[in-house]
N, C-alpha and C positions, 0 to 999 in steps of 0.2 A: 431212374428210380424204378425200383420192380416191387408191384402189390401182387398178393393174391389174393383171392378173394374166395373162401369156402364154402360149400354147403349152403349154397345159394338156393329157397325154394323153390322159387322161379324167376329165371334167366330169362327177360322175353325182349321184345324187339330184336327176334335174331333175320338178319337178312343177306343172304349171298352180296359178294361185292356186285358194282353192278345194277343193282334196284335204285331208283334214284328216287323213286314216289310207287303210289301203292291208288289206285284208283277203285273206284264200282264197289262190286261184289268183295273185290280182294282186301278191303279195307276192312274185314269184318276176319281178318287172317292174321294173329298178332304172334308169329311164331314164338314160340319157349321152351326152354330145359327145365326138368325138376328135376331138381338137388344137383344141382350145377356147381362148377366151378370158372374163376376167370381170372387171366394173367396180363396185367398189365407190365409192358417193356417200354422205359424212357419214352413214355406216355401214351402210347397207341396199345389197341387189345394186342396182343400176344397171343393167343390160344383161348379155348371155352371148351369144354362139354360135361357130360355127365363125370360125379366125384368118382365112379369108380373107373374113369378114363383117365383119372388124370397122372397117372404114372406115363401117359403115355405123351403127354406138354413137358414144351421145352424150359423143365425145372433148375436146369444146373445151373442160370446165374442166380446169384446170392440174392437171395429176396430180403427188402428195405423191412416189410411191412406185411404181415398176414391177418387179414380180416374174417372174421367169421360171420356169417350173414346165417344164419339158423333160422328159419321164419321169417325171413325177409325177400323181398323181391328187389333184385337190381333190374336196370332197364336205361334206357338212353336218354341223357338231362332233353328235357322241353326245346326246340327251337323256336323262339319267336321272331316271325318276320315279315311285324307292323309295331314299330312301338315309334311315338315321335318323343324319346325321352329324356331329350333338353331342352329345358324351360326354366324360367326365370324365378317363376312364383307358380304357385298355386289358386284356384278358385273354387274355394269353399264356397264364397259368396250367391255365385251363380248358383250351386247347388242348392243355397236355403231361396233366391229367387224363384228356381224351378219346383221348390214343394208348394212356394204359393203361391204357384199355378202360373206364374209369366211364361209367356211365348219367347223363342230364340229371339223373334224379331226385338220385343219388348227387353230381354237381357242385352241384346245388343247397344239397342238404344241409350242404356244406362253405361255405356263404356263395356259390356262382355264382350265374351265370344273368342275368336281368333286374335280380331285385333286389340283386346286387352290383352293377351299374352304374346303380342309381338309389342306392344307397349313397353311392359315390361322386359323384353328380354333386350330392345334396345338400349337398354339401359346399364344392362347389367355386364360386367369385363368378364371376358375370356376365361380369366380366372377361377372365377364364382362360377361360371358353368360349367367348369372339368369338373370342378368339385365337388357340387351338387350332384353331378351326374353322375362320377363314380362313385354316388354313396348308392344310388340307385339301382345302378349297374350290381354292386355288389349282393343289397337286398333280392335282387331278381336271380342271384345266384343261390342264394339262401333258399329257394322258393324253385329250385333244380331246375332254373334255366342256363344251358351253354351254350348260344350263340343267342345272336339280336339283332335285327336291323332298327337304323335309329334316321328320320327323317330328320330334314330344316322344315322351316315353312310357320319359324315363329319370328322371321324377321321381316320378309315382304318388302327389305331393301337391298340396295348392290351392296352396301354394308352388313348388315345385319344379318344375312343371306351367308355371305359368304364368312362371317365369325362363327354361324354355328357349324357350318360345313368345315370349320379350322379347328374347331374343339371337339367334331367326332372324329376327326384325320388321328388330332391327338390322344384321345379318348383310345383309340386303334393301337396304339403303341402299347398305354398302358395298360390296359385291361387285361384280368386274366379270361376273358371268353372272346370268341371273334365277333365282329360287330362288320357288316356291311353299310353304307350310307349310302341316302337318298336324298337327292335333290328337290326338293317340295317347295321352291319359287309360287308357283302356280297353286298355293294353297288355298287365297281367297285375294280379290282386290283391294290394293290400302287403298286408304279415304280417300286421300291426291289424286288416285285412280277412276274413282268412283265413276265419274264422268269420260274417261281416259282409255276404254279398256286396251285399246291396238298400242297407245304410249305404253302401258303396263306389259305387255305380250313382247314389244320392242325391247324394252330391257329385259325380259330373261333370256329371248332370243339372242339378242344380240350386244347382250354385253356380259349378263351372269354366266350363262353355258359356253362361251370363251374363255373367259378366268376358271370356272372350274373345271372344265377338259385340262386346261394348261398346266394346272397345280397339280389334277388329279386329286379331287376330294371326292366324286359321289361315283357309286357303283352304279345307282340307278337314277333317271329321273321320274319324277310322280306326280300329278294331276288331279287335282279335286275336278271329274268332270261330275256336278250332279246340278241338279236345281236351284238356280239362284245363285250357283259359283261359276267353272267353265264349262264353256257349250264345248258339244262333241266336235264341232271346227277348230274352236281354239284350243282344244285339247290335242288336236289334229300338227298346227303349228307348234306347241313346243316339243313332242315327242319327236316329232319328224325333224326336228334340231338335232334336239339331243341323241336320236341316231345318227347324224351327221361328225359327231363327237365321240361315236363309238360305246355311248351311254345307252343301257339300256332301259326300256320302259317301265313302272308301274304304275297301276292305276287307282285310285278312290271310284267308286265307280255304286249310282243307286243305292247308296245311305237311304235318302231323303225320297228318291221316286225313278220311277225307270224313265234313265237319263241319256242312254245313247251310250254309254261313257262301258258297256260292254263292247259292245260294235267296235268303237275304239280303240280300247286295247287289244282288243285282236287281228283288227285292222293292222295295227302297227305293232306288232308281235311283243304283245307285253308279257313280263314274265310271271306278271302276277294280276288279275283283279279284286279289288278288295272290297269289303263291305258285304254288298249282295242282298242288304235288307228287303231290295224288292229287285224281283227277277221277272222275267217271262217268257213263256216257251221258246220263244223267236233265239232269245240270248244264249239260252240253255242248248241250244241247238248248235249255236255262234261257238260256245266255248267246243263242244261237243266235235266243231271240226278244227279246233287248235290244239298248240301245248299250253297256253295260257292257264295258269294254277289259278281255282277260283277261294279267295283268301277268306273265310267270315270271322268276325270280330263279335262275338255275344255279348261279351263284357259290357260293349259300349249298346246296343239295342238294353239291355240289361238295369243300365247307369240313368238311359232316356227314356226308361220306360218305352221303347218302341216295338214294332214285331222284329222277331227272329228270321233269320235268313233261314229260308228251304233245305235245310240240307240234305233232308232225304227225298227228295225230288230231286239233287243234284248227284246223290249216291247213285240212285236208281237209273240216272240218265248214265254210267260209270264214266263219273269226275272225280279227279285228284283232289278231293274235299281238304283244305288245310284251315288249321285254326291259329290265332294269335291273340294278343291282348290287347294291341291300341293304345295300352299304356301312354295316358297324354293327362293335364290340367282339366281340360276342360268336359270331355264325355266317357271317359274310363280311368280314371286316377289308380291303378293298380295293373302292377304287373305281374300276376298272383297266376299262372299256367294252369294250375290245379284248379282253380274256381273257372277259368274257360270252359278246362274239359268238363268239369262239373255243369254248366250252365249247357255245351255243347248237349250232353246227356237230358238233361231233365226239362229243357226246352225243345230243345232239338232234333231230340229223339233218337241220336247218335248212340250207340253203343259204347261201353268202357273202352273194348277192343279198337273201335272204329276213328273213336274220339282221341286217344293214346297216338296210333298211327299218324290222324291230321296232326298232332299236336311235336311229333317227333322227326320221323323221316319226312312225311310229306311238308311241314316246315322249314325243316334241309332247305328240300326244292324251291322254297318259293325264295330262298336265298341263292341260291346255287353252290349249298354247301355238302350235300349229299355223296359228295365223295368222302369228306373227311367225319361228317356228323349225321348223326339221326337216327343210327339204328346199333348193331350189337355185330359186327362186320370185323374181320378181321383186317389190321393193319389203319381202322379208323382210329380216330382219335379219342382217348378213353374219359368220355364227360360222361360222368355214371351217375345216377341215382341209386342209396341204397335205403329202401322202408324201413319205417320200424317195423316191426311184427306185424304182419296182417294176414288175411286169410286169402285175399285172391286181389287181383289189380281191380277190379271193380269197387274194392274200396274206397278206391281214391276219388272217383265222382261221388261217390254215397256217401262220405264225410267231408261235402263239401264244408271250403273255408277251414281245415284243416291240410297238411301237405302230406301230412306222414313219411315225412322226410325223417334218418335217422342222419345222413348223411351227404355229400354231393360233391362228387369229385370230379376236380377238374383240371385239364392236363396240361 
């Protein structure tokens, strides 16, 4: 199928092929055309440039579809890549417990938290989670996201583990955006556990991350190391498996408190650290000599009333600042990319430009999809955002909780 796409105000996330992430100072660099043009071919860009170049794109196959974009900004769909977005049910509940003031510890106590929604999702067939999920999947396309990574780590059993890692293998097939998976065993310890922890570590060790090498269901594995979940040791023992499996790392890492759980994923060449709620020189130094992408999640600081992660400490330090949603039940219920960037900006102090960027190409990255997605590249693959009428991309943080989505294509 061939679109064109005319008279585009501005054309922005353009990037040579090539660029994989955008770090520092360069984040604040959102290249664009005005009054652009762009040609998709059997789904990948085709050609871009200014409308009075465009006699000079490869026009002669029959175009399906020409769009007129007059006042609108096309740009690269959102990459999100933290979302844990199969789950069983939802928790409202917890939500009216935390307005009236309950501590995690105190929602937990009452049946919340992780292990309510691995309760629930034990429960629930295979079934009921594709289908939930791709209703979700869908709305977050709505919402100009094209790609996703989607964790487990609501099951906490060799069962229940391994069916949601079978419903995002599935999920994979049919979705129309690509979706990476993440092994999240080591999300929190079940009760049986409780007392147990090296029994708990034994079987992801050595029985989950066997069957899932074997099947091939997770891209990544990933580690709640923070305060009160895994220590930086036993974070130590399952990555260092799951490198033995050919799996590579992610991390949860200083939600809750600086937990080591940077050190860690860089220790053991993770592709992503996430969270970052609290950092400290030391780590910022740590990332500063890896490639480890450092992931911040606003939404959810946002949802817990908690502080924001430093971004512009981490800008400044020039880190590949990437943004995502968290999209989960329990501390981010929305996988809404616009209200990130949005909260990225106005908490954060991130820039429209700077925040776009985390939120596009350098999300690519933290999936390792940056060859095909993220940016406005010729020969990627054409997952387009086109606005309604606006006046400049800065719009899009400045009305936050709107999308200004007119449309969102995807290939």
């Amino acid at each position: 199928m061939n679109v064109l796409i005319k008279n585009i105000k501005s054309l922005v996330g353009i990037r040579d092929a090539g660029v994989d992430r955008v770090r520092g100072n360069e984040l604040i660099n959102l290249p664009f055309i005005s009054n652009a043009f762009l040609l998709i071919s059997n789904g990948t860009i085709a050609a871009f440039g200014k409308m009075d170049e465009i006699h000079l794109s490869p026009l002669n196959e029959s175009l399906n579809e020409t769009v007129d974009a007059h006042n609108r900004v096309v740009m690269p769909c959102y990459c999100d890549s933290h979302t844990h977005l199969v789950f069983a049910d939802t928790r409202e509940q917890e939500f009216i417990y935390k307005i009236q003031g309950l501590s995690y510890a105190e929602i937990a106590s009452k049946g919340g938290g992780i292990l309510n929604s691995a309760k629930k999702l034990n429960a629930a067939s295979e079934e009921f989670l594709i289908e939930t999920t791709l209703q979700r999947i869908e709305q977050i396309i709505q919402h100009g996201t094209g790609a996703v990574e989607i964790k487990s780590g609501y099951g906490l059993s060799y069962e229940s583990e391994l069916k949601m890692l079978r419903v995002i293998a599935k999920l994979k097939i049919i979705s129309p955006i690509p979706i990476k998976a993440t092994f999240l065993g080591a999300h929190a310890f079940p009760l049986e556990y409780k007392n147990n922890r090296q029994g708990y570590l034994r079987l992801l060790v050595e029985e989950l991350l066997p069957t899932i090498a074997n099947e091939q269901l997770a891209d990544y594995c990933d580690v709640f190391c923070d305060e009160g979940f895994f220590t930086p040791d036993e974070t130590d023992v399952v990555l260092q498996a799951a490198w033995k499996y050919g799996i590579k790392p992610k991390i949860h890492a200083n939600q809750l408190a600086v937990s080591g759980g940077v050190q860690a994923g860089v220790r053991n060449k993770a592709v992503s650290v996430d969270h970052l709620e609290n950092i400290s020189e030391e780590e910022i130094r740590c990332l500063q000599n890896s490639n480890t992408i450092p992931t911040l999640l606003p939404s959810a600081a946002f949802f817990l009333r908690m502080q924001y992660p430093p971004a512009r400490t981490m800008i400044e330090a020039d880190l590949p600042v990437t943004l995502a949603s968290d999209y989960n039940p329990g501390s981010s219920p929305s996988g809404r990319m616009s209200f990130v960037v949005s909260l990225a900006c106005i908490h954060m102090k991130m820039t429209p430009e700077e925040a776009l960027n985390a939120a596009t190409i350098n999300g690519a990255a933290a999936m390792e999809l940056s060859d095909l997605l993220g940016s406005v590249t010729i020969g990627k693959k054409a997952n387009l955002i086109i606005t309604k009428p606006i006046n400049s991309i800065a719009n899009i943080p400045y009305h936050f909780g709107d999308d200004l989505i007119e449309r969102v294509i995807i290939s």
